[in-house]
C-alpha positions as CSV (number, residue, x, y, z in Angstrom):
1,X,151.6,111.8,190.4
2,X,148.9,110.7,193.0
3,X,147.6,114.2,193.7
4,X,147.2,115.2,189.6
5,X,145.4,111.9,189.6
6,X,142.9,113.3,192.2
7,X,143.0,116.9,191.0
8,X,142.0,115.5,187.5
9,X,139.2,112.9,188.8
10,X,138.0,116.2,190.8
11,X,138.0,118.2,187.7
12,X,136.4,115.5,185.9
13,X,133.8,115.1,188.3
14,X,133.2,119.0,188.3
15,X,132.5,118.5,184.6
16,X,130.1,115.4,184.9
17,X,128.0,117.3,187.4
18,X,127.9,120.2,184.9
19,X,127.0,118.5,182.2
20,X,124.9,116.0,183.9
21,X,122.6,119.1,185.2
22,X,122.6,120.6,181.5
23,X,121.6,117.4,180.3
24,X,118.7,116.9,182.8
25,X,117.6,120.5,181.6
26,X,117.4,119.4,178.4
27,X,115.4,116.3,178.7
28,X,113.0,117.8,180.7
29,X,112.9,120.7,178.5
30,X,112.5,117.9,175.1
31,X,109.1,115.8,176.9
32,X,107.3,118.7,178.6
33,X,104.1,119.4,176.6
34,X,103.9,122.6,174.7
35,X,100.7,124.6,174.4
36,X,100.0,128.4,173.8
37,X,99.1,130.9,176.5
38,X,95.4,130.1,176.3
39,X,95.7,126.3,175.7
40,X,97.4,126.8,179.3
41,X,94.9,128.9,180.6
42,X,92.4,126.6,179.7
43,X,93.8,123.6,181.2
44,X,94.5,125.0,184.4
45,X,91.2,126.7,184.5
46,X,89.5,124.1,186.3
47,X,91.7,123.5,188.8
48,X,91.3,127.6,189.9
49,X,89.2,128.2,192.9
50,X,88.5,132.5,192.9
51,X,87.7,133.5,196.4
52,X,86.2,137.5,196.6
53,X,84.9,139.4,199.6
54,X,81.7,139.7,199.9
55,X,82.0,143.3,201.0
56,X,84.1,144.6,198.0
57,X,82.7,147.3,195.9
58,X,85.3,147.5,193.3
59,X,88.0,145.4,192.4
60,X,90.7,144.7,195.3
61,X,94.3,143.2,195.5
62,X,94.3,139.8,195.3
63,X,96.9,136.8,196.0
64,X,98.0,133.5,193.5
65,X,98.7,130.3,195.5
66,X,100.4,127.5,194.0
67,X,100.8,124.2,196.2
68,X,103.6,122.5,197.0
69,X,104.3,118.8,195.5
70,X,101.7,117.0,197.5
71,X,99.0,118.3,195.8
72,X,96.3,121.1,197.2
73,X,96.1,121.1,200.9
74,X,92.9,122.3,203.3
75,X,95.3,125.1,204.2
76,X,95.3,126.9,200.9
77,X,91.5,127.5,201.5
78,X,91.9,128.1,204.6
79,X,94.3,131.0,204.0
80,X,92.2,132.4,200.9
81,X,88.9,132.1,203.0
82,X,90.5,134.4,206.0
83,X,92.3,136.9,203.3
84,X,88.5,136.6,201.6
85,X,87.4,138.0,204.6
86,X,90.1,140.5,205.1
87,X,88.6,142.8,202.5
88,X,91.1,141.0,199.2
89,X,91.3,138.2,196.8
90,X,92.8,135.1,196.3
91,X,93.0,132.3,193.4
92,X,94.0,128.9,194.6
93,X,95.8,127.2,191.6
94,X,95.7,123.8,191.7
95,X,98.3,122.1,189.0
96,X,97.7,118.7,189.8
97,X,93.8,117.9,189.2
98,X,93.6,119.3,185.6
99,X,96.9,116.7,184.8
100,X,94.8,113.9,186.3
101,X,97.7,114.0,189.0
102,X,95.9,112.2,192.0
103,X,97.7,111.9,195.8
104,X,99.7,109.0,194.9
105,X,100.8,110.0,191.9
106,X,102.1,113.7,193.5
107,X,103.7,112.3,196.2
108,X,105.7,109.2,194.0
109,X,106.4,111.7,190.5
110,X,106.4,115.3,191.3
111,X,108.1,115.3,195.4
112,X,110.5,112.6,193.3
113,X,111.3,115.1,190.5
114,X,110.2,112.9,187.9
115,X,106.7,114.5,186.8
116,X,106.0,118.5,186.5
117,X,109.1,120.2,187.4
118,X,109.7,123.7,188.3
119,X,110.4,124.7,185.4
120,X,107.4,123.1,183.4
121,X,105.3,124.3,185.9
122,X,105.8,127.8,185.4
123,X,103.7,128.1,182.2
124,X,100.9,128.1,185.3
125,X,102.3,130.9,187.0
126,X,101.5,132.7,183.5
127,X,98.2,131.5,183.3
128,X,97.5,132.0,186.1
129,X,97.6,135.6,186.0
130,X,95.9,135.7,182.9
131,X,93.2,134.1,184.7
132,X,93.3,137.0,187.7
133,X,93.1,139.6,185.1
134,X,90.3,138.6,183.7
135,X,88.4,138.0,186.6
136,X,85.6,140.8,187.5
137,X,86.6,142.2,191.2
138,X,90.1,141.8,190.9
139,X,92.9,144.5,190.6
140,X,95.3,143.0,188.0
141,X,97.7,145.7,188.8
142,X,97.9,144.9,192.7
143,X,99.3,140.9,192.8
144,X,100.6,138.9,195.1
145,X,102.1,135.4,193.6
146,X,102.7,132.7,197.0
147,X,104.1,129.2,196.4
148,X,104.8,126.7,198.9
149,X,107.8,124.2,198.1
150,X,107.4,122.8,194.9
151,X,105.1,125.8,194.1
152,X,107.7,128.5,195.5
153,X,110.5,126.4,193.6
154,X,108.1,126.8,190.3
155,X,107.6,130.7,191.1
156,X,111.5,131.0,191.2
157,X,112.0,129.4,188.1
158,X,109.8,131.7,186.8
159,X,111.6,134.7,187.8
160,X,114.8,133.2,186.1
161,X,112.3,133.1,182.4
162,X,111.6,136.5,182.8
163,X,115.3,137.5,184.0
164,X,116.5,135.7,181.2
165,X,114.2,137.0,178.6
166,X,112.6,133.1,177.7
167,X,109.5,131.3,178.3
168,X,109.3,128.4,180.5
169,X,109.7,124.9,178.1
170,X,105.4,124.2,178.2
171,X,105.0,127.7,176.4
172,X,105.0,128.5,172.5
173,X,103.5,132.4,172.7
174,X,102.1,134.3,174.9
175,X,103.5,137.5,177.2
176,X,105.7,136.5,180.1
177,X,106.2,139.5,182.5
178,X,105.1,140.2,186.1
179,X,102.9,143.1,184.5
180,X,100.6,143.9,187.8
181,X,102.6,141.6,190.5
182,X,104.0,143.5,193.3
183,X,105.1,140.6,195.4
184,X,106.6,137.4,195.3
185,X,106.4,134.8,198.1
186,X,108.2,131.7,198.1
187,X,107.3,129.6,201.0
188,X,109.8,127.1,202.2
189,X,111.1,126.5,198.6
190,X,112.9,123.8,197.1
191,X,115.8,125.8,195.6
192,X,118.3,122.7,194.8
193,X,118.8,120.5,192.0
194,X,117.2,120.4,189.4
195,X,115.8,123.6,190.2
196,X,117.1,126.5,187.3
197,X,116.8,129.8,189.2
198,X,120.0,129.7,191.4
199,X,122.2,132.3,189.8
200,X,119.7,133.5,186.9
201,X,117.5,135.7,189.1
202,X,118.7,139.6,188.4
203,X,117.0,143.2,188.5
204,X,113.7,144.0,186.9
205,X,111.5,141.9,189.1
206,X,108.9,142.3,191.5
207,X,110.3,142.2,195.2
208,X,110.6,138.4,196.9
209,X,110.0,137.9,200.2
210,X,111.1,134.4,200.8
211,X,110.2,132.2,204.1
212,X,112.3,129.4,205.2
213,X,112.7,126.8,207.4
214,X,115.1,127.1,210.1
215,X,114.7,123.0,210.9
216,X,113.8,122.4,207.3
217,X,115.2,118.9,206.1
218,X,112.6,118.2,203.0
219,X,114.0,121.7,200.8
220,X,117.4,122.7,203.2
221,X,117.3,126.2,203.4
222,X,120.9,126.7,202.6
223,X,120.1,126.5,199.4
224,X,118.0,129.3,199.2
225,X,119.8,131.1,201.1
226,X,122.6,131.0,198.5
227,X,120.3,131.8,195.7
228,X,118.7,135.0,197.6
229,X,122.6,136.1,198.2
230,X,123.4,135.6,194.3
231,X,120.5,137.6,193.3
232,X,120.6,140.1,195.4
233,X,124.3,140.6,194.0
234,X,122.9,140.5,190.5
235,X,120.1,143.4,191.2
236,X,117.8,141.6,192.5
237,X,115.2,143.2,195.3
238,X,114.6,139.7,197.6
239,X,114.5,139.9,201.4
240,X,115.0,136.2,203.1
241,X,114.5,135.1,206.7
242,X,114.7,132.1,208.3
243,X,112.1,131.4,211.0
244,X,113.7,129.8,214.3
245,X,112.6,126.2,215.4
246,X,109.9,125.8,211.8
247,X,110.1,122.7,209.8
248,X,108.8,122.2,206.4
249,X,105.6,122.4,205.8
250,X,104.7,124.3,209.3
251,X,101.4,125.5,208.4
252,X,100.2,122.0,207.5
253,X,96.9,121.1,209.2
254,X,97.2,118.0,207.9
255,X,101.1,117.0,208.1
256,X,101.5,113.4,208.7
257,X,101.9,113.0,212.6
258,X,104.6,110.4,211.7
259,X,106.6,112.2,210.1
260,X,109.5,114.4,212.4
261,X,110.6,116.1,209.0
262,X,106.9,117.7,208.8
263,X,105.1,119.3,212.4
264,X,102.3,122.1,212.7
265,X,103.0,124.9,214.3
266,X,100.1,127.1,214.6
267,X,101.7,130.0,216.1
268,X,104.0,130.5,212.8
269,X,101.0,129.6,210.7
270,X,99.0,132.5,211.8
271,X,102.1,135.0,211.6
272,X,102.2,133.5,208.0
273,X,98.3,134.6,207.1
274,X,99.0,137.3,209.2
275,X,102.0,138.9,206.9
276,X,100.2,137.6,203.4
277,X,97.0,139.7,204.5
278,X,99.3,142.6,205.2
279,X,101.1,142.8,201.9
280,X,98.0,142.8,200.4
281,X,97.3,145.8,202.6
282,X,100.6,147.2,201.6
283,X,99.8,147.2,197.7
284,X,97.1,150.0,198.2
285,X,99.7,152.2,199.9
């Protein structure tokens, strides 16, 4: 009698959880704001920062970043003023200025999960590339999309809209395809709850190469791990390494120095812009 009791409140509990994350999807999904493609455009806009070389005669491949859940950090220009240099593009997208989302507010809403989830956020992963295609002097078919945590959790909900054939919840219209993206980069992404892509990534997308954390205790890489391995059985083209003795948020300037979950470590930080310039070499192969 005892262990049907426990194999019952086990089942039961199994069924809470499911339902509990189908429900959480479904709020989200009910008090995200809806605009068209071009309403979307149009309020990111601002918060899009276009870096171009100043050597280019033509249009060149170019690279999206989108931040992770503390907002725009000095190292996102950083990174687009040395690829800048390298001879390619990059758009900086910052999500959280447009929504009047200051420093406080990013760090208590979105790193809680209560403001601008993943899967809201993805409408700006659209946008976005609307943006890079109609920018003069960049290559719309030669793209490179990079998030960092929250913004590598928002590209992989992405994925799972186009795997699945939907639009994120914030879209009414509008195409939603990797048309032009040859790359995906998730950056020490947050791939747990309430994250949507695990197990809804499949074939048809552009290739991932996705950087984790080996001491990683903000977005355990685990996790992703588990997602790259149920994708990759699906169809999926992603390619996953964890980097030895990294924590989240390595290639922070500006990680808080009292903080042991966050430290700099410039050495993986410059094999980071060093691999990001190189795929952007690699698209013109």
């Amino acid at each position: 009698m005892g262990r049907w009791t426990i194999r019952i409140g086990l089942a039961l509990a199994g069924l809470a959880l499911i339902y509990g994350a189908a429900a959480a999807q479904n709020l989200t999904s009910a008090f995200v704001p809806r605009r068209t493609l071009n309403e979307q455009v149009e309020l990111i806009r601002p918060g899009v920062q276009i870096f171009l070389p100043d050597s280019a005669t033509g249009p060149v491949p170019a690279i999206l970043f989108f931040h992770g859940c503390g907002g725009e950090r000095p190292m996102h220009t950083a990174y687009a003023a040395a690829i800048a240099e390298a001879g390619f593009g990059a758009l900086v997208v910052d999500s959280f200025e447009p929504r009047g989302i200051g420093r406080f507010g990013a760090m208590t809403q979105v790193c809680s999960a209560t403001r601008l989830m993943g899967q809201e956020r993805a409408a700006d992963v659209f946008a976005a590339m609307e943006i890079a295609r109609e920018t003069d002097g960049i290559d719309a078919e030669r793209l490179i999309l990079a998030g960092w945590s929250h913004g590598g959790w928002t590209l992989l909900d992405a994925m799972s809209f186009v795997s699945e054939g939907e639009r994120p919840p914030a879209l009414i219209d509008g195409d939603v395809s990797f048309d032009g993206v040859l790359g995906i980069v998730p950056i020490y992404p947050y791939c747990g709850f309430p994250a949507r892509a695990s197990g809804r990534i499949g074939p048809g997308l552009p290739p991932v190469e996705m950087v984790l954390a080996e001491r990683d205790m903000v977005a355990p890489h685990a996790d992703c791990e588990r997602l790259a391995r149920q994708a990759i059985e699906a169809g999926a083209e992603i390619d996953y390494a964890v980097w030895d003795g990294v924590t989240h948020a390595f290639d922070d300037t500006d990680a808080p120095a009292i903080d042991p979950r966050m430290t700099y470590d410039a050495e993986a930080a410059a094999r980071l812009r060093a691999r990001l310039i190189e795929m952007l070499g690699e698209t013109q192969d």
